[in-house]
Structures are given as structure tokens and as C-alpha cells.
C-alpha positions as CSV (number, residue, x, y, z in Angstrom):
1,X,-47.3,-6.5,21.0
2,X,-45.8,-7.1,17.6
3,X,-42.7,-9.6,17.4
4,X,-40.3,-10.3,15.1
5,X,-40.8,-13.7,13.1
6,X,-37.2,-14.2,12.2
7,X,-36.3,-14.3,15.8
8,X,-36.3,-17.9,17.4
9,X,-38.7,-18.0,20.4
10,X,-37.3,-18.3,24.0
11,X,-37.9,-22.0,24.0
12,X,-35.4,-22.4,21.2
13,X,-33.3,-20.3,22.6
14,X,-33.4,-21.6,25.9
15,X,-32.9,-25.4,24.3
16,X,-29.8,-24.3,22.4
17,X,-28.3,-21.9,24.1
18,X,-29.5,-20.4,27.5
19,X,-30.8,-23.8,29.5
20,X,-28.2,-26.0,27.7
21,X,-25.8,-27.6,29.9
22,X,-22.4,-29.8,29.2
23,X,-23.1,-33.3,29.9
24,X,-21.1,-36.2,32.4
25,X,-23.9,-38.6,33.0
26,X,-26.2,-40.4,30.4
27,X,-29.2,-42.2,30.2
28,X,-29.7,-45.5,28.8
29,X,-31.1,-44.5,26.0
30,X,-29.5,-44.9,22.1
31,X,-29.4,-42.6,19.4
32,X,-30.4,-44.1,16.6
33,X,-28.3,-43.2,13.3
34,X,-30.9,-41.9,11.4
35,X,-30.6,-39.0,14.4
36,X,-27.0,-38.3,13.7
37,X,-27.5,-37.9,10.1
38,X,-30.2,-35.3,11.0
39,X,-27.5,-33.5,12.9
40,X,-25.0,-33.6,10.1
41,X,-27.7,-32.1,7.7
42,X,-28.5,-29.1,9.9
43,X,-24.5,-28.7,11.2
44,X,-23.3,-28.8,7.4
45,X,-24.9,-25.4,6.4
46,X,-22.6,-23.7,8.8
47,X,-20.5,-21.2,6.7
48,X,-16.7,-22.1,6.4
49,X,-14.2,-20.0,4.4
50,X,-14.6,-20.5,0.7
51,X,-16.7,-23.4,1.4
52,X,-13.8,-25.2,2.8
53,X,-15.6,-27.4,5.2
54,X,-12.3,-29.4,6.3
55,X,-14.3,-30.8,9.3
56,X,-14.5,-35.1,9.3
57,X,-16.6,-36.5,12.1
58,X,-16.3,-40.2,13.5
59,X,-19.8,-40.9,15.4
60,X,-18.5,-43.9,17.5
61,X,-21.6,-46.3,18.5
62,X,-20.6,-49.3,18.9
63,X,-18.4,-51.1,22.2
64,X,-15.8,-51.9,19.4
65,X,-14.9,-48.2,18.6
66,X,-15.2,-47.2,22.6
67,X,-12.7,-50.0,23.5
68,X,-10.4,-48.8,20.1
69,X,-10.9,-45.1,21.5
70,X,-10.1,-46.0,25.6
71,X,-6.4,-46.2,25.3
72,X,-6.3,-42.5,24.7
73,X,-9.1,-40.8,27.1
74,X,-7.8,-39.1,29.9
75,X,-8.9,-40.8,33.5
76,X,-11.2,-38.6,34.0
77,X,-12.9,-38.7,30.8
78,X,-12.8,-42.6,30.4
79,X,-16.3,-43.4,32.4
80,X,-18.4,-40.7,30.9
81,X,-17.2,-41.5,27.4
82,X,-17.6,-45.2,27.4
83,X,-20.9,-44.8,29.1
84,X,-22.3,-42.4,26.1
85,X,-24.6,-43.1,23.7
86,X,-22.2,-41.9,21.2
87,X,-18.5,-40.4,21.3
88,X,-17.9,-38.0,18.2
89,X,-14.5,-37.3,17.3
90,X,-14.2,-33.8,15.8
91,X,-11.1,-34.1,13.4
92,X,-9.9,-31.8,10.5
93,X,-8.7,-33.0,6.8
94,X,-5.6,-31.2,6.0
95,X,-5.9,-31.8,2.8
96,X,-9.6,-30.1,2.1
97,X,-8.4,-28.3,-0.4
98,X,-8.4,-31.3,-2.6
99,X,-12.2,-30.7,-3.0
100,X,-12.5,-27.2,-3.4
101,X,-13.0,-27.7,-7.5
102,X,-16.4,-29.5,-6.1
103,X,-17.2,-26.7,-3.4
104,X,-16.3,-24.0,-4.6
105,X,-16.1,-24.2,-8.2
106,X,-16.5,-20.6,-9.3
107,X,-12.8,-20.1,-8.8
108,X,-9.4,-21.7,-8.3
109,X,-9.5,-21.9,-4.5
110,X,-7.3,-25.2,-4.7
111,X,-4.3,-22.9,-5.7
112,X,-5.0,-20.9,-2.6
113,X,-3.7,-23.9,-0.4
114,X,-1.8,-26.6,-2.2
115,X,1.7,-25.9,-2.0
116,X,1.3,-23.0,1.3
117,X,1.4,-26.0,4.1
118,X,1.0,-23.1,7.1
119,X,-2.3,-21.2,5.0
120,X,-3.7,-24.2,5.0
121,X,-3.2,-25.9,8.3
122,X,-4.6,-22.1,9.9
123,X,-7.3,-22.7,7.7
124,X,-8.2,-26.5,8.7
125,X,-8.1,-26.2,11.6
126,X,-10.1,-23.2,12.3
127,X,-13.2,-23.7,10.2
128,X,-13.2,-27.5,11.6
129,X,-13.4,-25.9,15.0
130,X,-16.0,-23.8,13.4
131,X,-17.9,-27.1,12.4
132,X,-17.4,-28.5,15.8
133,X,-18.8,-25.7,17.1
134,X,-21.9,-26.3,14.9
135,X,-22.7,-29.9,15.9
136,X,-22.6,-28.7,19.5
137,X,-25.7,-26.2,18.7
138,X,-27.5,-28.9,15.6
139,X,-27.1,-31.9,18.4
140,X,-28.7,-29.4,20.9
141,X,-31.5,-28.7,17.9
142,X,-32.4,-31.8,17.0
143,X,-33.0,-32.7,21.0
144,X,-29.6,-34.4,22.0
145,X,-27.1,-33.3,24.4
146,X,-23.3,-32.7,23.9
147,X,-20.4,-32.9,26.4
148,X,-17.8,-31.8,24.4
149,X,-14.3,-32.4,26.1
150,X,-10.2,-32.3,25.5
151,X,-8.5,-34.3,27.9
152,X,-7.3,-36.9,25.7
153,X,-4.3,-38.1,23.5
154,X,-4.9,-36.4,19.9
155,X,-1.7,-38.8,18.5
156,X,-3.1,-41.5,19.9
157,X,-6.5,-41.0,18.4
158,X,-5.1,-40.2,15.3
159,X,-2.7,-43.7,15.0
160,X,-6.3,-45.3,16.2
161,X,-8.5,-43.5,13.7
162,X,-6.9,-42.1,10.9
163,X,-3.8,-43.9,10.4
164,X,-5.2,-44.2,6.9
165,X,-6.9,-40.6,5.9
166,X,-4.2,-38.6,7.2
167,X,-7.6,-36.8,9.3
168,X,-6.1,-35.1,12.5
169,X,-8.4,-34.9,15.7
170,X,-9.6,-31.7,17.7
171,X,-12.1,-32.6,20.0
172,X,-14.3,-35.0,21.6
173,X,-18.3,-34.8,21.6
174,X,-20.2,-37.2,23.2
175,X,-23.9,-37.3,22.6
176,X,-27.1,-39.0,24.0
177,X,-29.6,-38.3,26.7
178,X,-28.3,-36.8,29.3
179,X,-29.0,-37.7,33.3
180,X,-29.7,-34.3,34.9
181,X,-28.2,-35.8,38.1
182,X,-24.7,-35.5,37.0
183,X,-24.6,-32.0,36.1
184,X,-22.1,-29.6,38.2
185,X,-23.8,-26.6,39.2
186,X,-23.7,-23.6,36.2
187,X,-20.3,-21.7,35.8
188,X,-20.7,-18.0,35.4
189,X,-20.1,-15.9,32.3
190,X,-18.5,-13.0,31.2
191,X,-20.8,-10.1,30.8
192,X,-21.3,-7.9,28.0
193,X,-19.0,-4.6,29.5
194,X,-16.1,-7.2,30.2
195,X,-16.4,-9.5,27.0
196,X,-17.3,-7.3,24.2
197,X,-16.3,-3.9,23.0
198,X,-18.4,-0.9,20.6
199,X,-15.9,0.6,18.6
């Protein structure tokens, strides 16, 4: 049977998609850097509009950035997070637009934002969600898992973090190895008939 070799194989598929699970419990087991720089390689070639990429991501390591980060996790998030490998925080610059004349340089895309605060708030945020999206499915790629997560205090994160960039904060990723034994069991999904529509 012939098959189509621009379609990922069901192992791929199954690694990023189908078989992937959210994450509570981790192994003891650290992600080297050199790893998360692999993932920002591959989740970087996402498409954003005009090239905006207005995502920033803070890959917390260390027991210094967990015990800075505590303060604003929720209860129930507090364990699983300082027990990761690594605790991403998924955060937005609102003023991308200040490096359009580098991204996208074929045109006067800075004009499109300065000035229109609401234009280009829609558009951080959005396309950082975009890009948060993407680490979810590059971290899954490159053989980590993700337990992405709210449940925290975004102005607390942001006094914390980015008192000094002005960054604002989305969501939470954390990454590692994850311990099979704390999965919940799988939540069902919408089917095609009730999700989608053919117009």
C-alpha cells in the first residue's frame, strides 16, 4: 500500500498528539539546557502574524527561581511545580512591535501597532498564546512532557519577573519526565459532528 511521505507516522503522532498526556508527577530526572534550547529552535518556526512573535519564555531551573515563583502558584499547583524539572513561564512583550523593522523588514509593520494600544495588545497576546501552544507540541517532540496550567497570580508573576521588561505572563508550563503514576484518567473530547462545521 502506497503512503504518503509528508505525513508523520503514527508513532509521531501518537508522541505528540494522540498518547500525550498533561503531567502532575515528575521523575527525578533534569533537563539539561542544551534540551530547552532544542525546544526553542523547533517552537520558533511556528507562524505568528507578520512575524510578530511577541512570545518571551522564562525556563526556571534552578530552587532560586521556584522559591521567587511560589508566592504566586495556586495551592494546588504549588507541589507539582516546585517538584518539576523546569517551570516555563509563557509571557507576551507588549511592545513586539519594537522589532518588527528586524522581522519583518519588507514593510512598515511597526506603524501598524505603535500608537493603536488595543491592535496591539489583541495581537500580543494571541500569537504568544500561539507560541505557547507551540512549546507544548516542540517539548512533546523533542521527548519531554508539559503540564501546562493557570491557577496562579499573573500580577504577582509579573512584579516577580518582569518588573523590569514590562513582559506580561499567560501561562505556566512545566517540563521534565513525567511519572506515569500521577496521571488522572483521560478526559473525553469533542467529536468531529459536535466541534467542527463544513460550510
Amino acid at each position: 500500500m502506497l503512503t504518503d511521505p509528508s505525513i508523520l507516522d503514527d508513532r509521531a503522532l501518537d508522541q505528540i498528539f494522540r498518547a500525550a498526556r498533561t503531567h502532575n508527577r515528575w521523575q527525578d530526572r533534569p533537563v539539561p539546557d542544551t534540551k530547552l534550547q532544542e525546544l526553542y529552535d523547533l517552537l520558533k518556526w511556528g507562524p505568528t502574524s507578520a512575524n510578530s512573535s511577541p512570545a518571551r519564555f522564562v525556563f526556571i531551573r534552578t530552587r532560586e527561581g521556584k522559591e521567587k515563583l511560589r508566592p504566586a502558584l495556586s495551592e494546588g499547583n504549588t507541589e507539582k511545580t516546585m517538584a518539576a524539572p523546569v517551570t516555563v513561564i509563557v509571557a507576551h512583550d507588549p511592545k513586539f512591535y519594537d522589532l518588527l523593522p528586524r522581522l519583518f523588514p519588507h514593510t512598515d509593520a511597526r506603524s501598524w501597532f505603535a500608537g493603536n494600544e488595543a491592535l496591539a495588545h489583541t495581537t500580543a497576546f494571541r500569537n504568544g498564546t500561539l507560541q505557547g501552544a507551540y512549546l507544548i507540541m516542540a517539548a512533546r517532540a523533542v521527548g519531554l512532557d508539559a503540564g501546562p496550567m493557570s491557577g496562579f497570580d499573573n500580577d504577582k508573576v509579573d512584579q516577580a519577573f518582569f518588573a523590569d521588561t514590562g513582559w506580561k505572563s499567560n501561562f505556566l508550563v512545566n517540563l521534565g519526565y513525567g511519572d506515569p503514576s500521577g496521571l488522572f484518567p483521560r478526559s473525553p473530547r469533542l467529536p468531529f459532528d459536535e466541534a467542527c462545521r463544513l460550510e
